[in-house]
N, C-alpha and C positions, 0 to 999 in steps of 0.2 A: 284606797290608794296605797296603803301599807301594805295591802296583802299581794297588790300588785308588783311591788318592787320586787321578790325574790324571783317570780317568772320570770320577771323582763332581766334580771340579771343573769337565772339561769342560761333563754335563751342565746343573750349577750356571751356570753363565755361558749357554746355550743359555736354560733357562728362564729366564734376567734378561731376555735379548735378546727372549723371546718377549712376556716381561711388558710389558716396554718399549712395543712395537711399538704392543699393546692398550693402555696407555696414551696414545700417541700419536695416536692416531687421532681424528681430528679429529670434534668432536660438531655434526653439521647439521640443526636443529629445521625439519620442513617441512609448509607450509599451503599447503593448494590454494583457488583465489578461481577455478569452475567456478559457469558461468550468469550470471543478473543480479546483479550488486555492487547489496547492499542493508546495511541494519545491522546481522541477522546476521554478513554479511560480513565489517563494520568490528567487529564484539564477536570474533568466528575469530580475525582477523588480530592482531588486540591477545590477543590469552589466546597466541596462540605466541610472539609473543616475552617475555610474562611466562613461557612455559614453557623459551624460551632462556635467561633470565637465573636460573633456578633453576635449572638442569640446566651451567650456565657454556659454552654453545655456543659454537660457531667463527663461526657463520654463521646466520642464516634463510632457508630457500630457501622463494620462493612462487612455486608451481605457475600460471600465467592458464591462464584458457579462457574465455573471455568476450566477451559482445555488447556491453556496457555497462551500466549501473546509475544508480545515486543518487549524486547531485553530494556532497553532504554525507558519504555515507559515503565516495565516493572518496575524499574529502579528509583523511579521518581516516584512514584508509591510507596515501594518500602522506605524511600527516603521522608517525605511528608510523617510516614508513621513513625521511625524512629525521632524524629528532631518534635515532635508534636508535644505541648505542654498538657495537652487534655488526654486522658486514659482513652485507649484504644482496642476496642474486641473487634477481633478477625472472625467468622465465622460462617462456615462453609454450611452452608440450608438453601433450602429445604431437603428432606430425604430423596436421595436421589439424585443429590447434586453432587458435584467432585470440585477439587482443587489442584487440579494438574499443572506440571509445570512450570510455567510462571508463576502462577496461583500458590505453588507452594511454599514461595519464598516471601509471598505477602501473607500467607495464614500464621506463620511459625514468627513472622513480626510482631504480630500485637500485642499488645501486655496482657490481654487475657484472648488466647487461642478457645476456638472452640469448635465441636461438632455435632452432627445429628446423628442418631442412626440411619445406616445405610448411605453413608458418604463416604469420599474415601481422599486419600491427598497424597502425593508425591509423584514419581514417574517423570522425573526431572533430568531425563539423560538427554544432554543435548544433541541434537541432529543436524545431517543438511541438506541440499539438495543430493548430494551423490553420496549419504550413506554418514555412519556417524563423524560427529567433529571432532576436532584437532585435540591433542591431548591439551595443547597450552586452551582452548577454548573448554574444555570440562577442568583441566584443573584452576582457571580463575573462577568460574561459575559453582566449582566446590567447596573452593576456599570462602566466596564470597557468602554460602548458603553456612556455612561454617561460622562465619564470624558474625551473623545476623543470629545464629541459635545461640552464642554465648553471650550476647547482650543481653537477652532473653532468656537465660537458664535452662534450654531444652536440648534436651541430648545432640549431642556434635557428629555422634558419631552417623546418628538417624538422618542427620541433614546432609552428611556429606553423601551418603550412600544413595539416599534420593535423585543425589546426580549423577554419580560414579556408578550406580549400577540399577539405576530405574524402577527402584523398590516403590512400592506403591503400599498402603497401608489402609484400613478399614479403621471407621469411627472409635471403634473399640480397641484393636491394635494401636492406634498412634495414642490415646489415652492411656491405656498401659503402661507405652513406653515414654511416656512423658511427651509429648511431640504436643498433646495440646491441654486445656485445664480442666476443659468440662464439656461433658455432651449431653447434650437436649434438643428436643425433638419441637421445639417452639419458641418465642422469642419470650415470652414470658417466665418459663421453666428455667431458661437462661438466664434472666435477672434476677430469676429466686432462685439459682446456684450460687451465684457470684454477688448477692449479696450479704455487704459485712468484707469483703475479702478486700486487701493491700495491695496496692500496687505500685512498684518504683517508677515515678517517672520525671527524669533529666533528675535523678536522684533528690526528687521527694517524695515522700511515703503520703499516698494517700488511702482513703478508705473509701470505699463504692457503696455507695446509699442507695438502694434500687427497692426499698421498699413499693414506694408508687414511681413509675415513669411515665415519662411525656415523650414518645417518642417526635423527632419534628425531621420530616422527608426532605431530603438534598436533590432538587430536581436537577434533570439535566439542562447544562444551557446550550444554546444556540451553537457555539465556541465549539461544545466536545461535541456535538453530532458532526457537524463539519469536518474537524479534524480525523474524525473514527472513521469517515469517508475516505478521506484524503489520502492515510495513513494504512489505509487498507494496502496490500501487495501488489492486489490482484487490481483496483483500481490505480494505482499508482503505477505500475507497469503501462496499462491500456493510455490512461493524461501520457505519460513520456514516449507513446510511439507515435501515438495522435499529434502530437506537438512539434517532434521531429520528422516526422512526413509532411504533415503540414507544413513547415517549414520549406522545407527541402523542395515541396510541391511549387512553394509560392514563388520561393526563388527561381524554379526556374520557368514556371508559367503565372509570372507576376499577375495577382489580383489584391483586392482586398479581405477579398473572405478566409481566402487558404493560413495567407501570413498570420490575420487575426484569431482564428482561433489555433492554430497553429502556436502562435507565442500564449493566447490564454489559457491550453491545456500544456504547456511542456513551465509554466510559473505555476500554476498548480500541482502539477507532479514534483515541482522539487519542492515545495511544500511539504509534500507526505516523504519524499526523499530523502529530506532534514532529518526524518527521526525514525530514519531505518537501515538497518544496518547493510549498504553495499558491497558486492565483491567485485574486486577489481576484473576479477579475468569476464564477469559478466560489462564491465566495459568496454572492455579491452576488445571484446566481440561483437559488440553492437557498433563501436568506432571502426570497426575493420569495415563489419556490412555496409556502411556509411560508405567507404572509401570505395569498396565496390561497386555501388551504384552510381557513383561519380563518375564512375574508369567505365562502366559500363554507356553513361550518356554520352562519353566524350568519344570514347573508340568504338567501332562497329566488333561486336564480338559475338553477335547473334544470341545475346541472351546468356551467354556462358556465368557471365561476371555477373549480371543479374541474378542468377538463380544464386551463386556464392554469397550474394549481399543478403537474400534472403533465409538464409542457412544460418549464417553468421549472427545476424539478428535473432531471427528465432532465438537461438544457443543462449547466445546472450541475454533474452530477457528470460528463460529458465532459468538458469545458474548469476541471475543478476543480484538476489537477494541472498544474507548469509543470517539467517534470524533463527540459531539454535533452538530456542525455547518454543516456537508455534509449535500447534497442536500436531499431531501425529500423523494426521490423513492431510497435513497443510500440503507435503511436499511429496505427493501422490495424485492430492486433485488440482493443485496449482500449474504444473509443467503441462497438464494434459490440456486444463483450461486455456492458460497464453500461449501454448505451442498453438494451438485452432484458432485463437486471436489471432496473432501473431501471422500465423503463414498464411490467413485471409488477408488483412488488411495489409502484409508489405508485400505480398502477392498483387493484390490489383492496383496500390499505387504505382511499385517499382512497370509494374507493365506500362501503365496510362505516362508514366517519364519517359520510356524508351519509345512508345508511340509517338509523343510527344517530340522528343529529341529528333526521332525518324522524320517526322511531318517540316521541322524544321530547318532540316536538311535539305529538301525536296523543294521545299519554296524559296531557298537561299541560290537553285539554278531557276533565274528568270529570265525568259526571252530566248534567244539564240543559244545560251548556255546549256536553258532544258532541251533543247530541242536538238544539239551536239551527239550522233549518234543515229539519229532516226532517222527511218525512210522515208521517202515522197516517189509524185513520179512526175515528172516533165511535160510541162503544157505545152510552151515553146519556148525554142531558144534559136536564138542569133550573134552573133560575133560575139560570142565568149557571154552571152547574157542572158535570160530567161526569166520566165514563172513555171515555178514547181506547185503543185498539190501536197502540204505536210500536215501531217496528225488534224485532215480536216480542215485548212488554211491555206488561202495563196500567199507566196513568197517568191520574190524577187531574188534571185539567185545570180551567182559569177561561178563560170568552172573553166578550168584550161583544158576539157575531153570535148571531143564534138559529140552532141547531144541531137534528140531527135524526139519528138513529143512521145510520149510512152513510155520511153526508158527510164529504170528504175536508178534512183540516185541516194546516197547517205550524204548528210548531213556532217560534214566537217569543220564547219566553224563559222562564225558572225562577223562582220564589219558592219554596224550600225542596223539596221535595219533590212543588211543586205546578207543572206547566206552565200557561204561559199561550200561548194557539195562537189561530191566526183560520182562518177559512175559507181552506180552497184554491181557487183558481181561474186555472182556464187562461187562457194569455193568446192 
């Protein structure tokens, strides 16, 4: 029994040590921001670090690979990450991923920046539909990349020119020049760079213990697939014409289908509407189109004001969004995509309304009224009285011309059920 004690002691201390280790080990909650940053994006990125502050993490690691996105949701990103009580690495992986953009102003956030080889990050000159934006539009977006590098200690001048003039940088260039802390070519090489290293955050100094980690995955919820949907351009243009045709459809050949999805797709599109950024004059052009098609159902213009409604619209939903930061090929394949949307779907409604409008017309002359105009021809007639043959139909007719069965007669007007007609003659 004696000799047994110092084994079982050994062991005993062995399993403490091992116990230890696994409690040590540092807990790393990590989110990937791959493709367009939209507000799925910014609903992801916010649910991991609520999933870091329940879980008591070391760190949030976010994963870039991205073209750029939505100005609004970047900002709710880089804002999450500034105001965040747990240490925060940005980092742009695997090789061969980029951080353009949008993406630049979230990698150059984290308190510990980083990269792979063969990534690259900046190219942050804002754009728009018809060519570069507004200076006041690049000098807020330079200032703002500006004042995000000096919270963070990274060169000011690398941030602003990222916007100012589309500099783009390779994994080893922006290390260089300070723009990020460390590059590694895998997430483990990453936590054995950075550990042991300080980091200020909400100005307390801590220290990164990354000996062993525990990485724990930040799934996507429900919440930001929807909204990534919604929040999309190109889907949110397509809900807002769907919804205002339908509309417009129901109103004026009331059912129940057109109005309902009608109003289900145009509460949906202002949904994704909410959190992107509008231009006016793209309203301003789709409300004209609007007003066209109206003037077109109500006055006969043979289509003139229809095809201007359809014009108008179009324009309108091209130049409707003003969203500097999307990616580069956004406002190249966007216009060509909803201009072919667009000129199909208000192409065969706006027709099927003036069809529609026409047919309405047409059944509002009934009886005598339609009939105002037309030929017939004379069965018989007697003292001022007769049956005529019209469009197919006997009719009881009244005329002050002496008539004689044969003779061609028009149609000049009704008293109840009785035409009154005159003689036809050519002219």
């Amino acid at each position: 029994m004696a000799r047994m004690l110092p084994v079982s002691l050994v062991m005993f201390l062995l399993l403490s040590l091992l116990s230890a280790e696994a409690v040590e080990a540092a807990k790393v909650v990590e989110v990937d921001i791959k493709g367009d940053i939209n507000e799925g994006t910014a609903i992801q990125v916010s649910n991991a670090f609520k999933l870091a502050e329940e879980v008591n993490a070391d760190a949030v690691l976010i994963v870039i690979d991205t073209p750029g996105g939505l100005v609004t949701s970047m900002k709710s990103i880089v804002t999450e990450i500034l105001q965040s009580d747990i240490p925060v690495i940005t980092y742009v992986h695997p090789p061969g991923a980029f951080s353009a953009s949008a993406g630049s102003f979230i990698l150059i956030s984290g308190h510990i920046a980083a990269m792979s080889n063969g990534t690259s990050v900046g190219a942050a000159t804002p754009i728009t539909p018809i060519g570069a934006a507004e200076n006041k539009t690049i000098n807020y977006l330079a200032n703002y990349a500006k004042s995000i590098a000096e919270v963070r200690g990274r060169p000011v001048d690398i941030a602003e020119r990222f916007v100012t003039e589309g500099l783009s940088l390779t994994a080893r260039e922006a290390y260089e020049k300070g723009v990020v802390d460390v590059i590694a070519d895998s997430k483990g090489e990453l936590f054995s760079k950075i550990n042991g290293k300080e980091v200020d955050v909400n100005g307390r100094k801590i220290v990164l213990h990354f000996e062993t980690v525990e990485i724990v995955k930040a799934e996507k919820p429900l919440k930001a697939s929807i909204f990534e949907i919604l929040s999309n351009p190109q889907t949110a243009s397509i809900l807002f014409l769907i919804g205002l045709y339908g509309l417009i459809f129901g109103l004026t050949s009331p059912g129940v289908l057109p109005e309902t999805i009608g109003a289900i797709c145009l509460i949906l599109s202002l949904i994704g509407l909410g959190v992107l950024s509008v231009n006016l004059l793209g309203i301003v052009l789709i409300l004209l189109g609007i007003l066209f098609l109206i003037a077109e159902l109500m006055t006969p213009t043979y289509g003139i004001l229809g095809i201007a409604s359809i014009l108008c619209v179009t324009l309108g939903a091209i130049t409707l969004f003003n969203e500097p930061l999307m990616p580069k090929d956004f406002y190249t394949t966007f216009p060509t995509l909803i201009a072919g949307i667009v000129l199909g779907l208000a192409g065969i409604v706006t027709f099927f309304l003036i069809k529609i409008a026409q047919l309405r017309k047409v059944r509002k002359k009934v009886g005598g009224e339609a009939l105002v105009g037309e030929r017939g021809e004379v069965i018989s007639f007697q003292n001022g009285k007769g049956f005529a043959k019209v469009r197919g139909e006997i009719w009881t007719f009244e005329s002050e011309d002496e008539l004689k069965p044969g003779d061609k007669i028009v149609v000049v007007g009704r008293d109840g059920l009785i035409l009154r007609v005159k003689r036809f003659e050519k002219k």
